[in-house]
N, C-alpha and C positions, 0 to 999 in steps of 0.2 A: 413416469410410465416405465420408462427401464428400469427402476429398482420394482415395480410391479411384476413386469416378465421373470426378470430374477428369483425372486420369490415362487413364484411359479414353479420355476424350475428347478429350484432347492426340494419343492413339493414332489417333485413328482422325480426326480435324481434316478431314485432305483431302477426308475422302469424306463428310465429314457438313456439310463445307461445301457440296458438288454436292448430295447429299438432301435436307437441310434446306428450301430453296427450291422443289424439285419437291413435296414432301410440302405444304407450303403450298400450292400454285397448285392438286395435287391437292382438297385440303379445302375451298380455298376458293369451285372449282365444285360443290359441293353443300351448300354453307352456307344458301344462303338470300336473307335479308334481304341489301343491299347493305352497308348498316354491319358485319355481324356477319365478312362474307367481308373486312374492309376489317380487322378488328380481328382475324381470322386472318394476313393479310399482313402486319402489322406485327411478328405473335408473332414468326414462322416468321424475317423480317428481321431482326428486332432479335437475336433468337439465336444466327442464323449471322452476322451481325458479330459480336458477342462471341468466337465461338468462332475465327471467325477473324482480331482484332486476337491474343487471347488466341496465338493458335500463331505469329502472325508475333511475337509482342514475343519467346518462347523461342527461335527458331530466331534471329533473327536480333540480338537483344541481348542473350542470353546463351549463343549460338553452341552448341547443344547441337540435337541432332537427337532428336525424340520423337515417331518413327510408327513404328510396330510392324509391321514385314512379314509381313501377313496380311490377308485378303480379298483385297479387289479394289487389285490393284497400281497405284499411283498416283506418279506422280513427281515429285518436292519440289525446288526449287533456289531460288535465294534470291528472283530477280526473278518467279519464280512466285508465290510467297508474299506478296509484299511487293504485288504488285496485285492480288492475288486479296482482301488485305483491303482493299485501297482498294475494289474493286467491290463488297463486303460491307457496307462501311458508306455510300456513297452508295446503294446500292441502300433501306437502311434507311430513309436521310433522306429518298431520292425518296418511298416508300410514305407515309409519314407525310403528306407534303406532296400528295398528289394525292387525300390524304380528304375535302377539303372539294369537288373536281371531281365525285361518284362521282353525285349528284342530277344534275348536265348531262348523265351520260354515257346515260341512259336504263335500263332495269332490265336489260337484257341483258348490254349492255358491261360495267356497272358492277361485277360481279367479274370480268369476263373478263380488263379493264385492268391491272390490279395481278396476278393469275393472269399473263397474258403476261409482265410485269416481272420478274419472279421465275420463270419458266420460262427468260426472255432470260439472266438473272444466273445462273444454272444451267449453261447453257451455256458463256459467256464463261470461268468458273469452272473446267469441266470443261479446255477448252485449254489451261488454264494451269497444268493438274496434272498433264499426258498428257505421256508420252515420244514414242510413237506418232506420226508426220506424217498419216497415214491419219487415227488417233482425234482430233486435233488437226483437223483439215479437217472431220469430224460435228458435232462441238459447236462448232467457230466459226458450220457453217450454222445449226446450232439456235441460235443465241442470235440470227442475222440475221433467220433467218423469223419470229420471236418479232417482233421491233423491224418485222417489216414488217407481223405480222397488228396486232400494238397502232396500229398510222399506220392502217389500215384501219379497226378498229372502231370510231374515234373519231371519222373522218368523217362524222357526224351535223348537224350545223350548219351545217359548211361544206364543200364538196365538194372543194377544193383538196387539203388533206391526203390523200384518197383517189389523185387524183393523183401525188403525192408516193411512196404506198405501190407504187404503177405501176412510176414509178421507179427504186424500190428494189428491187422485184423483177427488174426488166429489167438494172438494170445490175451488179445483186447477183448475179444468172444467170451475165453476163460474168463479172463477179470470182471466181463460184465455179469456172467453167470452168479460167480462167486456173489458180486455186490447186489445181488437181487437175491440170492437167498440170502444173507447176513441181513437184509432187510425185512425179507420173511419173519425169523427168527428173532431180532433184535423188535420188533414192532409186535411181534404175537407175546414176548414177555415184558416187553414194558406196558403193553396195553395200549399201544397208540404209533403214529409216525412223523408226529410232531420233535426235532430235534433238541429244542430249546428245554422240552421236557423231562429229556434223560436226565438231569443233575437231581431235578426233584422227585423222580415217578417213583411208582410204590411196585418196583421190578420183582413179580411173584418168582421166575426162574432166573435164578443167576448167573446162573453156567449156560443155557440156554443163551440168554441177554451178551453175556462177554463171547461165545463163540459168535456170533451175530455180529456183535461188533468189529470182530476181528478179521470175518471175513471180508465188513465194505473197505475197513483197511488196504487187506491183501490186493480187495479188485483195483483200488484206486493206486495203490501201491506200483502196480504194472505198469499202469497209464502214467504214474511220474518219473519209470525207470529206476525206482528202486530196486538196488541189489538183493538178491542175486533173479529178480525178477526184470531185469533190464535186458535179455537177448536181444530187443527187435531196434534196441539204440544204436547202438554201434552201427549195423546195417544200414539202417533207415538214415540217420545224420551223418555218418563219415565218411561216405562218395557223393551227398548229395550236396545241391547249389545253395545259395541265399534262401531261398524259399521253403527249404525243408529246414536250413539251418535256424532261421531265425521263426520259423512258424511253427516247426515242430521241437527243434533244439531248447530253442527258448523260450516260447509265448506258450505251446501247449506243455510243457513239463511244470511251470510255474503255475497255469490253472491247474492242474492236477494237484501238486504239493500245495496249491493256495485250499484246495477243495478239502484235501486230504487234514490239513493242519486246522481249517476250523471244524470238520466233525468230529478228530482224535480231541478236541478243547473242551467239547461236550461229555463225549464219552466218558473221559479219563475223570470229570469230575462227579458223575454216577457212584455215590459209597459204594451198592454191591459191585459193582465190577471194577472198579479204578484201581484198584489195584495188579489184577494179572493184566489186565489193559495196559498197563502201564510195564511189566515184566516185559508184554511182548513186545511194541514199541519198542522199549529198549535193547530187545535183542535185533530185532532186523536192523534200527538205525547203528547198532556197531558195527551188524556185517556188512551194512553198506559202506558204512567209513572205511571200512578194513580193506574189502574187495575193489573198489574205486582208488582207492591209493593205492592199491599195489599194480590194477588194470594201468591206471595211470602213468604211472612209473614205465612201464615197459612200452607202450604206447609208440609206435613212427609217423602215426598218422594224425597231424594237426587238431584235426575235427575229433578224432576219435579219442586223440588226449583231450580234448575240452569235454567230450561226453561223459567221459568216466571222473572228470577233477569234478562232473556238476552231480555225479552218483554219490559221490565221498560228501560234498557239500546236504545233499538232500538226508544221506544219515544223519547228518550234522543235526537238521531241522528235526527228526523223529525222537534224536537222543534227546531234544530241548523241549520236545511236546511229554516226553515219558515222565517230566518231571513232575508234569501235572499241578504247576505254580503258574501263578502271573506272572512270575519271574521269566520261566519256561517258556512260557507261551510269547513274551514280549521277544524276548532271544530266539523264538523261532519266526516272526516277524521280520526280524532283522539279517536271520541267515535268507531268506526270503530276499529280501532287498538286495542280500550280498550277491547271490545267485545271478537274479536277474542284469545286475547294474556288472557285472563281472561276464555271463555269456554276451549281453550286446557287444563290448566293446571285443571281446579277443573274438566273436564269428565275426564281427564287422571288419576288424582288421584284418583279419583273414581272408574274408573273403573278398575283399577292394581290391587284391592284389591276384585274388583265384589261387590261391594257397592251400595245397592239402597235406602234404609231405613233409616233414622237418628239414629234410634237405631244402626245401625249395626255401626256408626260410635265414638262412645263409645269407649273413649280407643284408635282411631284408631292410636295415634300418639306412641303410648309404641310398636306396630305391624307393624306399617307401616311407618315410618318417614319421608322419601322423599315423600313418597304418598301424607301424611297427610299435607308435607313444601310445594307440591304443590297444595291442594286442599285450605289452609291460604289461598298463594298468592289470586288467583284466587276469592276468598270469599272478601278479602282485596280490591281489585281492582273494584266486582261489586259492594262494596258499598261506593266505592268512598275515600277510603283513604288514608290519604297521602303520600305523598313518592309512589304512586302507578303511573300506565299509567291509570287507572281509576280515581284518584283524577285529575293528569291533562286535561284528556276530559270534564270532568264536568267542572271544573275550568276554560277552555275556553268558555264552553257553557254559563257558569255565567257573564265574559268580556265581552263575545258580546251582549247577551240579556241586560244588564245594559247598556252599551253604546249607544245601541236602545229602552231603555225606557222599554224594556220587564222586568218589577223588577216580575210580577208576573212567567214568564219562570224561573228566578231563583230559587222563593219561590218554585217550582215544584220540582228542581233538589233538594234543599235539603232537603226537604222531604222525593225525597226518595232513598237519604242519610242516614237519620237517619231512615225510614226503613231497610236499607242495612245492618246497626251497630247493627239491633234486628235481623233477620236473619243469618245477617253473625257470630256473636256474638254467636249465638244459636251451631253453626259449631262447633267455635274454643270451643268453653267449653266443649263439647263433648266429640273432638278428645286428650285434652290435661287435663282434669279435671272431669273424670269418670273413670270407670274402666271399662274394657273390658267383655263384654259378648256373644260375638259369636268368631269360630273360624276364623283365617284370612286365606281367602279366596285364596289368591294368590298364583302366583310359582314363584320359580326363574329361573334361566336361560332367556330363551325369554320374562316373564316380565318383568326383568330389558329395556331388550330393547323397551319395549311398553312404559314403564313409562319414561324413556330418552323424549322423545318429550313433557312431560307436565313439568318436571323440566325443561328445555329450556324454554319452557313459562311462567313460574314460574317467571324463571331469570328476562328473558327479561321484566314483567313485576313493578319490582322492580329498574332493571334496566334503562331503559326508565323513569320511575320518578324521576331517579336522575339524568340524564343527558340529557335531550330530547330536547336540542336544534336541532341534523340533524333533527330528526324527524319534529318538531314543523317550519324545512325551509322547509323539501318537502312537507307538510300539506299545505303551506304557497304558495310555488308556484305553487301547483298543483293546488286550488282555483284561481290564477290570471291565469293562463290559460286554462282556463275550457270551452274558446271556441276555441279550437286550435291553432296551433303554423301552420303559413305558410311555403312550403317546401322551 
């Protein structure tokens, strides 16, 4: 009988990965007490990762398709899958970890925060199951306006982040404009809005079709604070709490680049257009490397150097999608993983101790140890080094561009590389080679359990560098199926 419900739920994964979360956010605005809605959003989280690690390991390591064509039509392909469980289980680990914020956030906010987070991962979720360009353009807004109402409600202490959510409305407005006309345009020359379709369709305007395409780029481009279209990052994430940081820092920037990295996988392989598709790609993804590492570098503000090291990292993923290979594409998979598993741990750290300032981080490893072993990793990892899951996504990204002649896409990554080792550098000597001058900031009890999810990150990202072979096969097949698996 339980391997019956299993089954079940292998069948129906996509759509109960989009429910799951709604149904949570649902419950958890009429729960009540702020703990009890806090311990709803973990259920509802912790769930839908399982269900959807559980459906990515089948489809994509044991290559077998198990969704049952019935209900509500939903469309599976490999780089769909393969981030949809990455935003499932960071969405998990963020929840967990914003339990011990829920007392700052006041009695109001305090389930509405994690309700948004889980409304936003809904969203994000839903794009990445949709054939649809239309359907695909609804739930990218809803998972933005999500990430813009949680920057709003938490504006409680300090008014900046309210600012921030300003923004993100305004220039989120922009980029949604932009990606409804590039879908105008891209859908009137290909003759359709079906996505799966662009690599084969018989695209009458070409120029048409690639201006189209570059503009759902641009809009989606915003929403994952890619340079030099990132103004409303800094703002929004570098005065704001746990909740902005890990809801909007990390779970919405990664839907975005997860949304952004499987439509650029369709486009780019379209003969009429893939190729200045691919031009342009590679232009924004250096000016992001370029401008995020030097942002970075100059950086005082804890938060606001992890925004701008996760601006350099998301060029990273553009230059790896421009390649327009399976190679490419598995290396942007991976810069993906690097991102995510590299922001939990240095906001978690960070934030367990209420850290914003570089000063304040002074000492922080004799006060804070796990904090400070999580905030290393994560410093370690965005600038690439070894033994890291961030040494390995670059280190793909370097394979593939050299194998495609791109020797200048490498020169970019290690650049800013050795930016990473002057910033990141600047961390570790701080936290382990000063002496402390403010007091630590932190509690225990419920911090411990807030900081639990950035040492898991931590792990995993030390961990996965030294053994990242699964990884490196479902990267691998999700790229060879990237235009879906027939039922």
């Amino acid at each position: 009988m339980n391997g019956a419900y299993l089954e079940l739920a292998r069948a129906h994964a996509p759509l109960l990965m989009i429910v799951t979360p709604l149904v949570g956010a649902a419950l958890m605005l009429i729960s009540g007490p702020a703990r009890m809605s806090w311990l709803i959003a973990c259920a509802a989280a912790v769930f839908g990762a399982v269900i959807a690690v559980d459906f990515a390991t089948v489809l994509l390591m044991q290559l077998t398709h198990p969704v049952a064509e019935v209900g509500v039509a939903l469309f599976v392909d490999g780089i769909g899958v393969f981030a949809a469980a990455l935003v499932a289980v960071v969405l998990a680990l963020a929840i967990v970890a914003v339990g011990a914020t829920l007392k700052e956030s006041g009695a109001s906010p305090a389930p509405l925060s994690p309700a948004l987070m889980l409304a936003g991962a809904a969203g994000w979720t839903g794009a990445l199951m949709t054939r649809d360009l239309i359907a695909l353009f609804a739930s990218v807004e809803a998972g933005w306006l999500a990430a813009v109402g949680l920057t709003a409600v938490n504006a409680v202490r300090d008014r900046t982040p309210l600012n921030g959510a300003f923004r993100m409305l305004t220039l989120g407005g922009a980029g949604s404009a932009l990606m409804l006309l590039g879908i105008g345009m891209l859908g009137r020359a290909a003759g359709g809005f079906e996505i799966d379709a662009l690599p084969l369709a018989q695209i009458r305007m070409p120029n048409l079709a690639g201006a189209g395409a570059a503009l759902i780029v641009l809009g989606l481009c915003v929403k994952a604070g890619v340079a030099p279209l990132h103004a409303w990052s800094p703002v929004a994430i570098g005065r704001g709490g746990a909740m902005i940081a890990l809801g909007v820092g990390t779970l919405g920037v990664l839907g975005a680049l997860s949304v952004l990295t499987r439509f650029a996988a369709y486009a780019i392989t379209a003969p009429e257009i893939g190729a200045g598709f691919s031009v342009a790609l590679a232009g924004l993804g250096a000016l992001s490397v370029v401008v995020g590492a030097v942002q970075a570098v100059g950086s005082r503000n804890l938060l606001r150097l992890s925004v701008y090291a996760g601006v350099s990292q998301a060029g990273c993923v553009l230059l790896s999608l421009a390649l327009g290979s399976p190679a490419g594409f598995a290396a942007a998979l991976m810069q993906l993983v690097a991102f995510a598993a590299a922001s939990l741990a240095f906001y978690g750290g960070a934030l367990a101790g209420r850290v914003h300032s570089l000063d304040m981080l002074n000492g922080y490893a004799t006060r804070a140890p796990l904090a400070s072993g999580a905030i290393t990793a994560g410093a370690l990892s965005l600038m690439g080094a070894p033994l890291t899951i961030g040494f390995l996504g670059r280190w793909r990204l370097v394979e593939a561009g050299v194998g495609a002649g791109w020797w200048w896409a490498a020169g970019l990554v290690i650049i800013a590389s050795l930016a990473g080792v002057f910033y990141g550098g600047r961390l570790v000597e701080r936290m382990y080679f000063r002496r402390a001058n403010v007091t630590y900031a932190g509690e225990g009890g419920v911090w411990r359990v807030a900081l639990a999810p950035a040492l898991i990150a931590a792990i995993a990202t030390i961990a996965i560098g030294l053994a990242p072979g699964a990884l490196l096969n479902a990267a691998a097949n999700a790229s060879r199926l990237m235009t879906g698996l027939a039922p």
